[in-house]
Every structure is written in C-alpha cells, then in structure tokens.
ZARO-569847 format. One record per residue (C-alpha): x, y negated, z negated. Coordinates in Angstrom, 1 decimal. Each point is the difference from the previous one (the first is absolute). Example, Ala and Ser with C-alpha at 12.3 -4.5 7.8 and 13.67 -1.06 7.14 Angstrom:
2
<<12.3,4.5,-7.8>>
<<1.4,-3.4,0.7>>
//
This chain:
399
<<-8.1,-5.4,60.9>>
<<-0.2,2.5,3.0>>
<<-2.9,1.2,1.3>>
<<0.6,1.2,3.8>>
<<0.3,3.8,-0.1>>
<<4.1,0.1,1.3>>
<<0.5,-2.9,-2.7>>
<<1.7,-0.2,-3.0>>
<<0.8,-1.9,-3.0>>
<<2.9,2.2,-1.3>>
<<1.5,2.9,2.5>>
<<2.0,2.2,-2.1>>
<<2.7,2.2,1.7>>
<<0.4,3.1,-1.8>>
<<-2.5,2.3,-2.0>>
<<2.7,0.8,-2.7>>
<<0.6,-0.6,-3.5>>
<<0.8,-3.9,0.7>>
<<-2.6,-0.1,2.2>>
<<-3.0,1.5,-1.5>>
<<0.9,-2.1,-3.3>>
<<-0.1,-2.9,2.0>>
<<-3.4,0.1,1.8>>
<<-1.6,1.6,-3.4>>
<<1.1,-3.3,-1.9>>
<<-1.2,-2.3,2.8>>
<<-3.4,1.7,-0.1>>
<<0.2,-0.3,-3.9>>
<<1.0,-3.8,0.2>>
<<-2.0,-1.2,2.6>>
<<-2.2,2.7,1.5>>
<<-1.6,-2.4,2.8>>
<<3.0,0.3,2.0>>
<<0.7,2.3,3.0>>
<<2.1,2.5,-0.2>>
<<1.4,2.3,1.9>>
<<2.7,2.8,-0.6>>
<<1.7,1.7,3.5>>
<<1.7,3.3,-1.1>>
<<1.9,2.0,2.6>>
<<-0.8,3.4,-2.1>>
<<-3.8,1.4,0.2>>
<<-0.4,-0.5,-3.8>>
<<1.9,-2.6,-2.6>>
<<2.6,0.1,-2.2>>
<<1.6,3.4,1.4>>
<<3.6,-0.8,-1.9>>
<<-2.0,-1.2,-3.2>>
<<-1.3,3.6,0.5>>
<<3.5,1.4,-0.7>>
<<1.3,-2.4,-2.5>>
<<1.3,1.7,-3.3>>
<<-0.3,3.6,1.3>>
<<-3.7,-0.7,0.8>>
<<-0.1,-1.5,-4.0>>
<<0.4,-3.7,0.7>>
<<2.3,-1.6,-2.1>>
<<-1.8,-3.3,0.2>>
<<1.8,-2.4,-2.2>>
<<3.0,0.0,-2.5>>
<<-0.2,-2.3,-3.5>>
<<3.0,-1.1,0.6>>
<<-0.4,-1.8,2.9>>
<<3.1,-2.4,0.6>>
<<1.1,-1.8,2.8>>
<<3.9,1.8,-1.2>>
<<-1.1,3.3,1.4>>
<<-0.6,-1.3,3.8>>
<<2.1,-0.9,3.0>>
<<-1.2,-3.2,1.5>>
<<1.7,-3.1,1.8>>
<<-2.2,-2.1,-2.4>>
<<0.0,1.0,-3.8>>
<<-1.3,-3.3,-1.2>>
<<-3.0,0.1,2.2>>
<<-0.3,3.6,-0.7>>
<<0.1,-0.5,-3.6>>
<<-3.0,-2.6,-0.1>>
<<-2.4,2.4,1.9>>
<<0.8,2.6,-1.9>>
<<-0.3,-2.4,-2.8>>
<<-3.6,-0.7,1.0>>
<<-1.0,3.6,0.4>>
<<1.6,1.9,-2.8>>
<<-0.4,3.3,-0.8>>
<<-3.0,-0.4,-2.0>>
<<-1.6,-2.0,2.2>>
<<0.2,2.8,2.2>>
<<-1.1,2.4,-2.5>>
<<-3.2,-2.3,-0.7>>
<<-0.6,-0.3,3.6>>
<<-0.2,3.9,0.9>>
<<-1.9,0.9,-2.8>>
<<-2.9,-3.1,-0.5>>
<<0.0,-0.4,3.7>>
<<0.7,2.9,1.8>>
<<-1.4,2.5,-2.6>>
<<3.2,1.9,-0.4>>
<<1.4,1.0,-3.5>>
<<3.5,-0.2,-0.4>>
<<2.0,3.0,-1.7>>
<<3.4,-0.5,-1.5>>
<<3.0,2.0,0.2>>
<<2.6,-2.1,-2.1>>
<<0.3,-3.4,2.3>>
<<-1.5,1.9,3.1>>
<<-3.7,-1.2,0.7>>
<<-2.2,2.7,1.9>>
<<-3.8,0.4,1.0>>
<<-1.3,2.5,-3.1>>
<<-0.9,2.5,2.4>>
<<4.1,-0.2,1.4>>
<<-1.8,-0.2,3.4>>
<<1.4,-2.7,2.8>>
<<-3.8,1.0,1.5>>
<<-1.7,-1.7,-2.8>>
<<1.7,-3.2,0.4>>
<<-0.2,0.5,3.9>>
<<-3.9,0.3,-0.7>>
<<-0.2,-2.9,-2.7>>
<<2.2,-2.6,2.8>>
<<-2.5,1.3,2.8>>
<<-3.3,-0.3,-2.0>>
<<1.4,-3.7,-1.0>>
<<0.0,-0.8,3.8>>
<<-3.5,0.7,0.2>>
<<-0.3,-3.9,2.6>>
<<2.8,0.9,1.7>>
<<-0.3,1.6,3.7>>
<<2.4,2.7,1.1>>
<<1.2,1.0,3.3>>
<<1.9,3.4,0.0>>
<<2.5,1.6,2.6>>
<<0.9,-3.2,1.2>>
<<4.0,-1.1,0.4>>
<<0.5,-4.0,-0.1>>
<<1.8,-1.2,3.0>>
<<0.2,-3.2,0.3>>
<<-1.5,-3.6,-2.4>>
<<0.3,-2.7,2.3>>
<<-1.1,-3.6,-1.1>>
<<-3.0,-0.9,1.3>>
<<-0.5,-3.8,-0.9>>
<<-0.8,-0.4,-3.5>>
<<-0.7,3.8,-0.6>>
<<2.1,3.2,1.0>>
<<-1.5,2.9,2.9>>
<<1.2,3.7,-1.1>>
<<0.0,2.5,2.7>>
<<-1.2,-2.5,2.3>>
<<-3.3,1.0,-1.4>>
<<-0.6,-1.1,-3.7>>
<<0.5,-4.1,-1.2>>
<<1.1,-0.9,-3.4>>
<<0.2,-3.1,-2.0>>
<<2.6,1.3,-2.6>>
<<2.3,3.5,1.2>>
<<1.6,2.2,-2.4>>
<<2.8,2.4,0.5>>
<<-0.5,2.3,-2.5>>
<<1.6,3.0,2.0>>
<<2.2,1.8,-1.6>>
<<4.3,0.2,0.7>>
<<1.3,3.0,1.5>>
<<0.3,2.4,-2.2>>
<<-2.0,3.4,-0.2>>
<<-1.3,-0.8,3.7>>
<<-2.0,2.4,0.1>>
<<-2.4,-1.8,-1.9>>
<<-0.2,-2.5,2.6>>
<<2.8,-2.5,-1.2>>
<<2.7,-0.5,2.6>>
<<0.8,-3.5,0.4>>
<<-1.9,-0.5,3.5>>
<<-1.3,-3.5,-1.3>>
<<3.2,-1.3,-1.0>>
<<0.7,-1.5,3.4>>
<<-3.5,-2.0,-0.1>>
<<1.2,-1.2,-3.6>>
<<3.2,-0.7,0.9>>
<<-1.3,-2.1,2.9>>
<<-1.8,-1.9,-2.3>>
<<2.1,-0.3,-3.0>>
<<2.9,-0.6,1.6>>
<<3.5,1.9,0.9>>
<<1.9,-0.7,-3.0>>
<<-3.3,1.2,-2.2>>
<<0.9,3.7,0.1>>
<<2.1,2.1,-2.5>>
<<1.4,3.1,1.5>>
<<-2.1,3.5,-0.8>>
<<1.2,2.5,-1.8>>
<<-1.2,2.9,-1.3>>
<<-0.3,0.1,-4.2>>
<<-1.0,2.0,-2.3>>
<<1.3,3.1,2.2>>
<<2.6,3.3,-0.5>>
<<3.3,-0.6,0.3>>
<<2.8,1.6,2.3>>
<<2.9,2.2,-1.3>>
<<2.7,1.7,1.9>>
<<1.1,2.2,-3.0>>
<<-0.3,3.5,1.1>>
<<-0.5,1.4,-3.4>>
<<-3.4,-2.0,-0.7>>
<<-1.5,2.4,2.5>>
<<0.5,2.9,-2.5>>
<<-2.1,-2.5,-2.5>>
<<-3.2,-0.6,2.2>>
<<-3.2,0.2,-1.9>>
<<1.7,-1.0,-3.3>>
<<-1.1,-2.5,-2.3>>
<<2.2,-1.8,-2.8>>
<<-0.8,-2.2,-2.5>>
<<2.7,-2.6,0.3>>
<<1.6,-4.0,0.3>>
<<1.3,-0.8,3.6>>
<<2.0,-3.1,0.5>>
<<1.2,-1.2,3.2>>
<<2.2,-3.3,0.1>>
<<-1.3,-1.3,-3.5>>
<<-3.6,0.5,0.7>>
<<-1.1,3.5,-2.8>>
<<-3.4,1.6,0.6>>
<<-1.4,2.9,-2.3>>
<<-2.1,3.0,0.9>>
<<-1.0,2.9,1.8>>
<<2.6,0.7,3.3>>
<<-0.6,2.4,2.4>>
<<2.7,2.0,1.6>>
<<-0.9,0.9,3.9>>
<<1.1,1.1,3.2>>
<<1.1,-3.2,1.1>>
<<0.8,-1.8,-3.0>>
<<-1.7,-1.5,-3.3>>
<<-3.6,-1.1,-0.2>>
<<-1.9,-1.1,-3.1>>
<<-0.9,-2.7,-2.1>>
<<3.6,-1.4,-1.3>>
<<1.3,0.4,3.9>>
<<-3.4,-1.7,1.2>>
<<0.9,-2.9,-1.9>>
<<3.2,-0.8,1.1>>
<<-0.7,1.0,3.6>>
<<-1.7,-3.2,0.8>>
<<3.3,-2.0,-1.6>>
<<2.4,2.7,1.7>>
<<-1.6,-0.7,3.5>>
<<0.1,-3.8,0.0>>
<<3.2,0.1,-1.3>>
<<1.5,2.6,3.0>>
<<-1.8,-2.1,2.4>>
<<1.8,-3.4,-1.0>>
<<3.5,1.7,0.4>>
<<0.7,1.0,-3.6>>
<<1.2,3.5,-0.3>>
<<-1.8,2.7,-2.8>>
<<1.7,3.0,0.7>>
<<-1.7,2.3,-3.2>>
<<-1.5,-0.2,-3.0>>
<<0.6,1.5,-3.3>>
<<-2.3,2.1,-2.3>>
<<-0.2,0.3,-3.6>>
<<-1.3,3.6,-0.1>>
<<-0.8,0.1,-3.7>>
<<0.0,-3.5,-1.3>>
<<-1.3,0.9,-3.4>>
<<3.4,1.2,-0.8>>
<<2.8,-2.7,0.4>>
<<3.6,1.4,1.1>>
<<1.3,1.3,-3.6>>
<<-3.0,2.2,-0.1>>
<<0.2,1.3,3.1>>
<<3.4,0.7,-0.2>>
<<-0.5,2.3,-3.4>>
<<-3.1,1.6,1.2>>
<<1.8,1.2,3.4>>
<<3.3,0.9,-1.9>>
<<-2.4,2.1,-3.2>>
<<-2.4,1.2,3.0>>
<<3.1,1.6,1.7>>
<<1.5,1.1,-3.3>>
<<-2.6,2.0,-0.9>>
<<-0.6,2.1,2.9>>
<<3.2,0.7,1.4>>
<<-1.5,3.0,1.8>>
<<-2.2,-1.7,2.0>>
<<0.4,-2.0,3.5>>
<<0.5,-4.1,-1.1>>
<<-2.7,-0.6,1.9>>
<<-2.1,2.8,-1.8>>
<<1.8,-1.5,-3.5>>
<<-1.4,-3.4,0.8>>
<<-3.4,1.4,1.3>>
<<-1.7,-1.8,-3.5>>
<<1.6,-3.1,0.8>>
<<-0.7,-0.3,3.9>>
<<-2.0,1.6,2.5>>
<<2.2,2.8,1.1>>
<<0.2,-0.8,3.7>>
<<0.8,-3.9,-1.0>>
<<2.6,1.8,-2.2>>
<<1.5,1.6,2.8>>
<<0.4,-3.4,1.7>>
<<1.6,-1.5,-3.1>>
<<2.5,2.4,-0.9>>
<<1.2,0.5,3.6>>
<<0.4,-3.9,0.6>>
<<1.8,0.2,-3.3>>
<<3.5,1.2,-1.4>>
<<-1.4,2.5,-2.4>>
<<0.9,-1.5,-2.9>>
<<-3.0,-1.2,-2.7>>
<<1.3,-3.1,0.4>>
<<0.0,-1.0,3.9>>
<<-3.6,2.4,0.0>>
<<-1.7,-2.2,-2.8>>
<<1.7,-3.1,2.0>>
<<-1.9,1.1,3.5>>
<<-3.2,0.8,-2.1>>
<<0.2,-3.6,-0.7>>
<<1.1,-1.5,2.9>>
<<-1.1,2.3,2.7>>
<<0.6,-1.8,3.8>>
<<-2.1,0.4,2.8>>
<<1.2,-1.7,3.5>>
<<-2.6,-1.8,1.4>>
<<-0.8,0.1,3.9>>
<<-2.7,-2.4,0.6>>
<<-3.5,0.7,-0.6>>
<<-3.4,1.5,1.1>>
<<-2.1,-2.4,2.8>>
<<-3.0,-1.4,-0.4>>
<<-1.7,3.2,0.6>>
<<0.8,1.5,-3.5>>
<<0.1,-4.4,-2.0>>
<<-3.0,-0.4,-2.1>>
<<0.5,-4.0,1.1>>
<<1.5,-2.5,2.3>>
<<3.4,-2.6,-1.2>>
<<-0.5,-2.7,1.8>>
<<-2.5,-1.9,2.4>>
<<-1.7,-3.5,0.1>>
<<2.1,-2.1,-2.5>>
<<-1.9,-1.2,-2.9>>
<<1.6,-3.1,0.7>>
<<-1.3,-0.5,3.1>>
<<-3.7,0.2,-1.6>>
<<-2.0,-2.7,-2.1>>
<<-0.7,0.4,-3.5>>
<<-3.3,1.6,1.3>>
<<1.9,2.1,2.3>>
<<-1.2,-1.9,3.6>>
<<2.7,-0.5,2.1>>
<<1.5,-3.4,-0.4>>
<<0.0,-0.4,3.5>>
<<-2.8,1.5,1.4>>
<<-3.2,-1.1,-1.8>>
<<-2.9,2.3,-0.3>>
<<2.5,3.5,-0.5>>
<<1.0,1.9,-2.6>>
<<1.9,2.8,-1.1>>
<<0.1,2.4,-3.2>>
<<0.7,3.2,-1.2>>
<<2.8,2.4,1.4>>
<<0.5,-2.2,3.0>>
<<1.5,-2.8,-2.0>>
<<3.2,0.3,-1.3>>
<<0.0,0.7,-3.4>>
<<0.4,3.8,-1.1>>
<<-0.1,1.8,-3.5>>
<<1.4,2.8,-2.1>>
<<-2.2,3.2,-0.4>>
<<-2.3,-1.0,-2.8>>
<<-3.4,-1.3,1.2>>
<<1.9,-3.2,0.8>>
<<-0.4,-0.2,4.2>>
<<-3.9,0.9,-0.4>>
<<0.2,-3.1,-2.7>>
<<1.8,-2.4,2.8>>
<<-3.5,1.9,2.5>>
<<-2.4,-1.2,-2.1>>
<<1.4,-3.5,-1.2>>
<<1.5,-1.1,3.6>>
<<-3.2,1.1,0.8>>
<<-2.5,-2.2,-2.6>>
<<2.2,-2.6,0.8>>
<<-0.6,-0.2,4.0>>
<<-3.9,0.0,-1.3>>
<<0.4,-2.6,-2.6>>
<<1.5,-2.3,2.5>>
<<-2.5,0.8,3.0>>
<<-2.9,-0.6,-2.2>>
<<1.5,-3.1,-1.3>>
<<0.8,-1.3,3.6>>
<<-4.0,0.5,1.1>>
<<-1.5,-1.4,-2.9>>
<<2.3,-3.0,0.9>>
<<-0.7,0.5,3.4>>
//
C-alpha cells in the first residue's frame, strides 16, 4: 500500500461517471488502498450532470448486450452478465442511498435529479483524494509503477476519461494517443459520433422545424419508433438518435444511406390511411387539402405531404406512409450524446487491463462499446467500471 504523499495505489484518470463509480467501489471493497482521482474540470462528473436532461436515466431493465455496438459481444455479454440491471439497482439504492423511480423500463433517481446520484457517487468516494483543474499529459512507466504528469506515481492507472463527444464537458480524446501507445496500433476503433441529429438536404423539412411526430423510421432494414423532430438542418429525436450511431459507421466503411423513410402515422396501416385521406377530402371539398387533412396531420407536415404527392388519396395516404427524407451526414461530436468507437474491447482482459500493458485499464465511454438511448451507456459506466475495481482489488490481495 502507498504511503508517500505523491503515491498511489490506484490513479484514476477521469472524475466522470466511470470514474467516480470506480474509485467509490474500490473504497467500498478495500478501503485501505490509495486512491487518487485527477479530473481536468474543477468539480466531478460535469457530463453525468447533464445526463437525461439533468434527470439521469441511470439504467434500463432490459439491459442486453443486443442493444450495443462493440468489437466483442461475447465479452460484453458476460460483464454485463455479472452486473445486471438489478444488480445495479441494488447497488445505487443499498449502497449509494439512492431510490430508484421507474418509468416503464427506464430506471431514474426518485428525485429525477442527475445531482443526486452525482452526490451519492461523490459521498461514496469519501478515501479517495481529488485533484481538480488538472489536464493528464503524459503516464510514462516508471519501473514497476506508472508517473502521471511527471508528478504523481501509480501502481494500477485507469483511463476512465471519457470519448469525444459533448467536449465541452471535458471529453476530447487527448489520452488516446498515451492509450494507444500502450495498447497497441491495431487496438483502436474509429470514433464516431452516435446518438446525434441527422443531416437532410430536403428543402421542404425547413418549413417543418420545431415539429414533433409520433412515428416508425426505417433505414436499410433497421425500424425505430418514437418521437422525431423536424429542424433547420434535418431530423433529431429519439427514432433518428438510434439509428444515427448505425448510419455513421455504416457511411464511414463505404456503404451508402442516402435517406430514410418515416411512417408518419403508424397506428393506421395503408388501407386506412388511404380511406381516411379520400373521406377527409370528401367531406370538405371547400377547404384547402391541406386544411381537409388538418385532423389527420399537422397542417404544415400536410403541406409537405400533399405537395411531394400527386393529389390523389391514394399516392397522399402512400407518402403519409412512406415519407423519404435524404440523408446528408450527421451532427459532430459537439451535438452526440456518446462516442462509436475507441479502445477495442478486444484488446482488454476480462477485467478490462490491457493485455499488454500490465497495471492499466480502461472503462466507460473510452472503450468501445456504445448503446441505444435507454439508460444502457450509463449501465456499460457503471459495470465497466465495478469491473476495473473488482479486478484491481483482486490483483492487491494477491499481490
């Protein structure tokens, strides 16, 4: 165990969701070890902060290794498998002294307050030292142990900072160099932004910003429902954020996704569209179509239907259905909620220590494993992150 004041058993590299989780189960686990937590903000967990509107989404019931990108779904799957939802659930509320509220499969603090389980995460790192408006520049190996900054010595270093999304938080990928120099070249999956608005060079959208639709959106197989937003520079929303993350890796290996097609009233299947345009437009003959159909749709997203459409009930009630937006890339990493891409999983242990550099490890956003909206990449925070501590406290009782 450490004792010199500049010496530590465990550096952690990132006051974030990962991070915080991490040091507060190590102090749980084995509370004689040294800790320390280096956070280039001047207070932690600044994107937890913002997560869910500010609500914190924390976890999702159905947690399954099907609704994340990885480059290792089997080893994925049995650390997910180890920290379930439930486990989770358990954890936050006997340990941290939060109590969860439910909306249908969404987990939430009761008070719908990220700053409560900010608090709880903070108040469970009670033996863990904190050094604040400090940027990591270098972790060079220093015999058995690892100098940061040139200044502070660890036994065991984890990267638990962040991808690049939201930046502004104090994610953007500045370690990933030091990683990759340890990890290896080939240990890297290319970053994307996910979870982010979409592009569209349809002109007649812009008439639509600030709409929202109830609706299915399907692009190349893949069908999302929900909410979408119309905006100034495209679509945004949940259905869009969840096939942005497929859409971007999918542009970026060469395939081509030129647009998208939205259901805009999927309670009604093509028949009864058709007979509700055609009796809508029967009935009012005095009126505009767009004014006829004004029960049906949202007038302006009327306006857009009709005009993209022949006028008949038919083709209108066929556009209704199958309504086509182009697609022009996406929003950066400024607007993604997370990061596609980073360290591989594969390049990891089991325990997440690099399998070729002994002594670091990696977790949360900066690993390459990224979820659907849900609760589900604060789920792969916290168990990526109780499973770096299992592992460290295993290696210094053996030790």
């Amino acid at each position: 165990m450490s004792s010199n004041n500049n010496n530590y058993d465990v550096i952690i590299i990132g006051g974030g969701a990962s991070g915080l989780m991490c040091a507060a189960a190590i102090n749980m686990k084995e509370p004689s070890l040294k800790v320390l937590i280096i956070e280039k903000n001047n207070k932690p967990g600044r994107k937890l902060l913002a997560t869910g509107n500010g609500r914190c989404n924390f976890t999702n019931l159905s947690i399954s290794s099907d609704c994340y990108n990885t480059d290792d779904i089997d080893k994925l799957q049995s650390i997910l498998g180890v920290y379930t939802s439930d486990i989770i659930i358990k954890l936050f509320e006997k340990k941290l002294g939060v109590i969860p509220a439910f909306k249908g499969e969404l987990a939430y603090p009761i008070t719908y307050q990220s700053k409560t389980v900010n608090d709880a995460l903070v108040n469970a790192c009670s033996k863990t030292e904190f050094v604040y408006d400090t940027e990591v520049t270098s972790v060079v190996k220093d015999g058995m142990d690892y100098k940061v900054n040139g200044t502070f010595t660890g036994h065991v270093v984890v990267f638990a900072c962040g991808g690049v999304s939201l930046p502004d938080s104090g994610s953007n990928g500045s370690l990933y160099p030091a990683i990759r120099s340890y990890a290896g070249n080939d240990s890297f999956e290319k970053l994307l932004p996910s979870l982010v608005p979409l592009k569209s060079s349809d002109k007649d959208l812009k008439k639509l910003s600030g709409l929202r639709q109830e609706c299915t959106v399907t692009m190349c197989g893949r069908v999302e429902k929900g909410e979408l937003l119309f905006t100034d520079y495209g679509v945004s929303g949940i259905c869009i954020m969840q096939l942005s993350g497929y859409y971007n890796r999918a542009v970026s290996s060469g395939k081509k996704i030129d647009s998208l097609y939205v259901d805009l009233i999927p309670s009604m299947d093509y028949e009864a569209k058709k007979n509700c345009v055609s009796g809508l437009l029967a009935a009012f003959p005095d009126r505009t179509p767009a004014d006829a159909l004004s029960g049906l749709l949202k007038k302006p997203i009327a306006e857009c239907v009709i005009a993209r459409s022949d006028g008949t009930a038919d083709n209108i009630a066929y556009n209704i259905g199958n309504f086509r937006i182009s697609l022009a890339g996406s929003l950066g990493f400024d607007n993604a909620q997370v990061t596609s891409g980073g360290v591989k999983l594969s390049s990891l242990t089991r325990g997440l220590e690099m399998i070729n550099s002994r002594g670091l490890y990696v977790c949360g956003e900066a690993v390459n494993v990224d979820g659907i909206c849900g609760g589900f990449n604060l789920h792969w925070a916290w168990s990526s992150a109780l499973t770096v501590a299992d592992n460290i406290v295993d290696t210094f009782e053996v030790e």
